[in-house]
C-alpha positions in Angstrom: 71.2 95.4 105.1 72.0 91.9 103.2 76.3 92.7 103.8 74.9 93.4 107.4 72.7 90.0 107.6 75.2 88.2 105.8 78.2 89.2 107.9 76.3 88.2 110.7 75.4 84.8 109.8 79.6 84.4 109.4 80.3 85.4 112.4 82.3 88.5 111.2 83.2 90.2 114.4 83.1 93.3 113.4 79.8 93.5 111.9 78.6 91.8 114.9 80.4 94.3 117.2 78.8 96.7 114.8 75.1 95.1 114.8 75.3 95.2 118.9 76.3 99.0 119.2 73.0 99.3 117.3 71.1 97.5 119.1 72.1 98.8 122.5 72.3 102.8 121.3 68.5 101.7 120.0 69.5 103.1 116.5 65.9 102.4 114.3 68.4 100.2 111.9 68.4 97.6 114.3 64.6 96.8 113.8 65.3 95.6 110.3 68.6 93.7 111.4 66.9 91.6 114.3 64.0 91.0 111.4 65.9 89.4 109.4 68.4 87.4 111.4 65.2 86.0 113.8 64.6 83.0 111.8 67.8 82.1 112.5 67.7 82.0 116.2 66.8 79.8 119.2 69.6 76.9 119.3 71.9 79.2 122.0 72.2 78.1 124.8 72.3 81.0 127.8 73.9 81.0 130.9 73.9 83.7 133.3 76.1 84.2 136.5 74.7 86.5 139.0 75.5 87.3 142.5 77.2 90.1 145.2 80.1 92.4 144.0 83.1 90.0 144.8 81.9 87.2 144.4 84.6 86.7 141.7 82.1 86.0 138.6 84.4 87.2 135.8 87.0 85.3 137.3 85.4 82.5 137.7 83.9 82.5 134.2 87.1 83.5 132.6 88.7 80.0 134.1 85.6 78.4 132.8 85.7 78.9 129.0 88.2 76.6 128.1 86.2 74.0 129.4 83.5 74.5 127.2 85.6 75.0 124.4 87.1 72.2 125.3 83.6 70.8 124.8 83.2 72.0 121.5 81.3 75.0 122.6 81.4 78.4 120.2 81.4 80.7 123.3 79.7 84.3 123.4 80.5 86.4 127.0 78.3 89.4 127.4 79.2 91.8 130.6 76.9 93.8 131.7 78.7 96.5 133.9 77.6 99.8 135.8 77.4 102.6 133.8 79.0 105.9 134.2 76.9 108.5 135.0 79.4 110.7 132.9 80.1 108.8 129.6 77.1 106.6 129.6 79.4 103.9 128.7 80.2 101.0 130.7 82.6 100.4 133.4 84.5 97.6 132.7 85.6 96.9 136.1 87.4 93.7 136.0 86.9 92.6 132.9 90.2 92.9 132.2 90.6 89.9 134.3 88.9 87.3 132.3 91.3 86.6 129.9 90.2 85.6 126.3 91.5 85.1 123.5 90.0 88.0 120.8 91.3 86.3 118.0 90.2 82.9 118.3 86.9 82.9 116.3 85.2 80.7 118.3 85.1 83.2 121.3 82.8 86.6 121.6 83.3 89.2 124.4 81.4 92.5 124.8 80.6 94.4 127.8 77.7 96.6 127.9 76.6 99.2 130.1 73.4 98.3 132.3 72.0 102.0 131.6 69.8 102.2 134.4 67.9 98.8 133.5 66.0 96.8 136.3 68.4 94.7 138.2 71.7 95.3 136.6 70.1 94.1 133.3 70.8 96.1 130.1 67.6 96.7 128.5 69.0 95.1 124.8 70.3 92.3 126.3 68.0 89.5 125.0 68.1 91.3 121.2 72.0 91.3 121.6 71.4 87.2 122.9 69.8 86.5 119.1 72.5 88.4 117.4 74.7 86.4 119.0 72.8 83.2 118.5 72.5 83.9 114.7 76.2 84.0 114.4 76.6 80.5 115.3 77.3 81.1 119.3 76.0 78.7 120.6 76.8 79.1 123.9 76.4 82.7 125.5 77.9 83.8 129.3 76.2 86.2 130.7 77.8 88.1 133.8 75.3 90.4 135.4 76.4 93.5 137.5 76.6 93.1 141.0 73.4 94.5 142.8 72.3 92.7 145.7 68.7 91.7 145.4 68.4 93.2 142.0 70.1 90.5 140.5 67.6 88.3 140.2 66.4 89.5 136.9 69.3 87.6 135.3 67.0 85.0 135.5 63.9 86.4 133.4 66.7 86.9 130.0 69.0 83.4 129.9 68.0 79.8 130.2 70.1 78.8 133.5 70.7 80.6 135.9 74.2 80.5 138.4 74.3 82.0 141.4 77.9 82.9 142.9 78.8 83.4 146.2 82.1 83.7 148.1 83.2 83.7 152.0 84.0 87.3 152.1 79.5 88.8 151.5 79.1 88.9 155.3 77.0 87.2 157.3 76.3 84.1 155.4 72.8 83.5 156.4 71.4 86.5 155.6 73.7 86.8 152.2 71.9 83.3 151.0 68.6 85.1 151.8 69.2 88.4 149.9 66.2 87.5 147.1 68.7 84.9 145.1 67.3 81.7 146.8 64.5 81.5 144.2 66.3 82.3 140.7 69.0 80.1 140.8 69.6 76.2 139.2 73.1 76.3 140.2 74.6 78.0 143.4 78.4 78.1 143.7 80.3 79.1 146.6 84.0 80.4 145.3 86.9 81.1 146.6 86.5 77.5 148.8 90.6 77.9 149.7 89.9 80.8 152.1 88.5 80.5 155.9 84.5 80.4 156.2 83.7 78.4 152.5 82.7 75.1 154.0 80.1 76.9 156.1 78.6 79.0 153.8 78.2 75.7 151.6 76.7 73.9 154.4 74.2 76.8 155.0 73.0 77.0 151.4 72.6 72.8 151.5 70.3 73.8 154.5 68.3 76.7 153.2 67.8 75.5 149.8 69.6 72.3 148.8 66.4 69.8 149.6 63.7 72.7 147.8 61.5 70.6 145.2 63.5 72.1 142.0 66.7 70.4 143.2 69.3 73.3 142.3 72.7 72.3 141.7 75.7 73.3 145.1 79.3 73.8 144.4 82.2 74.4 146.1 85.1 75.7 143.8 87.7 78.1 143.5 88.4 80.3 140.6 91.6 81.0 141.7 93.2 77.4 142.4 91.5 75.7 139.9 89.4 73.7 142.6 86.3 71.7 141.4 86.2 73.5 137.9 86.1 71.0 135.6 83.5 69.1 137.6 81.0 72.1 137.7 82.3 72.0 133.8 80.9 68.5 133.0 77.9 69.4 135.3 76.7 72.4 133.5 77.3 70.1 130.5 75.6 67.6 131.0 72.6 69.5 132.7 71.7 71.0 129.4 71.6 67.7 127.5 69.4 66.0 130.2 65.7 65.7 128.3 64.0 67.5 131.5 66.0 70.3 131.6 65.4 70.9 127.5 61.6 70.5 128.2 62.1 73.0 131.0 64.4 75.6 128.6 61.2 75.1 126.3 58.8 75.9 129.2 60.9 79.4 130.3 61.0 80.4 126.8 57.8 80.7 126.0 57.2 82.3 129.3 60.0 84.6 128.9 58.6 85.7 125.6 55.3 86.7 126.4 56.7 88.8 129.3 58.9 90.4 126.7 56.1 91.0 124.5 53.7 92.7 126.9 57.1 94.6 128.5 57.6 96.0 124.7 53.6 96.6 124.3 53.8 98.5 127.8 57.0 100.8 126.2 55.0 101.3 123.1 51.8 102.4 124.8 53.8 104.8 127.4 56.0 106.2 124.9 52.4 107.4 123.1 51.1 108.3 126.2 54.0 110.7 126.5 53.6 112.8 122.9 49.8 112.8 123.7 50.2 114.1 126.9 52.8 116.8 125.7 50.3 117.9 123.0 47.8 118.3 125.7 49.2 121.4 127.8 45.9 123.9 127.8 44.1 120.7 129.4 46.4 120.1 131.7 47.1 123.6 133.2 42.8 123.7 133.2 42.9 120.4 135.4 45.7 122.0 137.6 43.6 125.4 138.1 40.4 122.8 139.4 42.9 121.4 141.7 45.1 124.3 142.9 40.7 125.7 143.4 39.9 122.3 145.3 37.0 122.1 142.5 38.6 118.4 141.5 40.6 116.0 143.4 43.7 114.4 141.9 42.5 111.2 141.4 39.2 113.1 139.3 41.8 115.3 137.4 43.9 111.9 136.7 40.7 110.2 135.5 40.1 112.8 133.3 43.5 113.5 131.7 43.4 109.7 131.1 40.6 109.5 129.1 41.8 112.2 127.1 44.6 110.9 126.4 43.1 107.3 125.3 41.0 108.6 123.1 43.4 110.6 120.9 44.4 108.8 118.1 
């Protein structure tokens, strides 16, 4: 555990690589690992891009890290992609265009499979976050799968969230509506060379540029290089302003007692399950009353309930 910790804390890519797998395969190791390196986390700062299939997020964020590394940022990119219903691994899609450079110790990738989890979200991702933050990351990309309006719990795991749209969704009004409106603190429309850009801009200056949190509207393209390296300096600066670090503050706290009640919930259902598998002869008597119309199912449910509560 301490060559573990230790290659962590050095940002030794393979342990790290290592450390992750753990995490996300939920090996019982990576309890103690996140133990120990927790003290060391909470400087990262996290950035998630969400939005519809298309909308060119890994492209976009590809063209965007060496900005921030020209910033002087350590950058971490986590992927989460579909998963394969057949490998259980994850489908890494386009990854392959966002170009990084593996060997430059300063920059992270990993994609990880979204296994089901709510929203596109894999279910490790903030424990992977604080592996990455104890390494010395400190700033992390997070590219969400796209899912429509699933994607807006993105939003609940990173600090800021960006919201990514392009021409080509459809109709634009009803695009803008589909549940992102209310996540975002930065909403980019891409691909602003092609036909259809400046009014999908204009729509989303209507429908949400004047809302009381202010978010952030861009017009950029990935693929010319358009407006980059002013929604660069913009992310930039946004995270040094003092309200926005009061805000981070805010959403943390938040964010961790919804994680804490999410992992009490997991904790109580996993029980739940062994008790009720233990509790078979009860069951099949409550069944029987049912099947004979002696007990309703919401009396039966009652009843299995309160067995299984009281079981230690």
């Amino acid at each position: 555990m301490d060559d573990i910790v230790e290659g962590i804390l050095n940002k030794n890519k393979r342990i790290i690589a290592q450390s992750i797998s753990k995490i996300d395969d939920e090996d019982p190791l990576s309890h103690e690992i996140l133990k120990n390196i927790y003290p060391k986390t909470g400087k990262a700062i996290t950035i998630g891009f969400t939005g519809p299939a298309g909308a060119g997020k890994s492209t976009l964020i590809g063209k965007l890290i060496s900005y921030f590394k020209n910033y002087g940022f350590k950058i971490s990119i986590l992927a989460v992609d579909p998963t394969s219903a057949i490998s259980g691994g994850a489908i890494l899609g386009d990854r392959v265009r966002m170009p990084t450079t593996m060997d430059d110790e300063d920059i992270f990738m990993r994609s990880l499979g979204s296994r089901g989890a709510s929203g596109g979200i894999s279910k490790s991702l903030r424990n992977i976050i604080r592996i990455l933050d104890a390494a010395g990351y400190d700033l992390i990309l997070v590219e969400s799968v796209g899912a429509g309006q699933l994607e807006i719990e993105i939003s609940k795991v990173v600090n800021l969230t960006v919201v990514i749209f392009n021409p080509n969704t459809g109709d634009n009004v009803q695009a803008v509506k589909a549940g992102l409106t209310e996540i975002g603190d930065v909403y980019i429309v891409n691909k602003s060379d092609i036909e259809g850009s400046n009014t999908l801009y204009l729509t989303l200056l209507d429908l949400i540029g004047e809302l009381p949190r202010k978010p952030l509207i861009f017009k950029v393209s990935a693929h010319s290089g358009e407006g980059l390296e002013e929604l660069s300096k913009k992310l930039r600066d946004l995270i040094n302003t003092d309200d926005w670090i009061s805000k981070k503050k805010k959403k943390e706290r938040e964010d961790l007692k919804a994680e804490l009640k999410l992992m009490v919930l997991d904790e109580v259902r996993e029980k739940s399950v062994q008790v009720l598998n233990s509790k078979n002869m009860e069951i099949n008597k409550l069944v029987e009353s049912m099947l004979d119309k002696s007990k309703d199912p919401y009396t039966a449910a009652e009843e299995l309930s309160l067995l299984v509560f009281s079981s230690k």
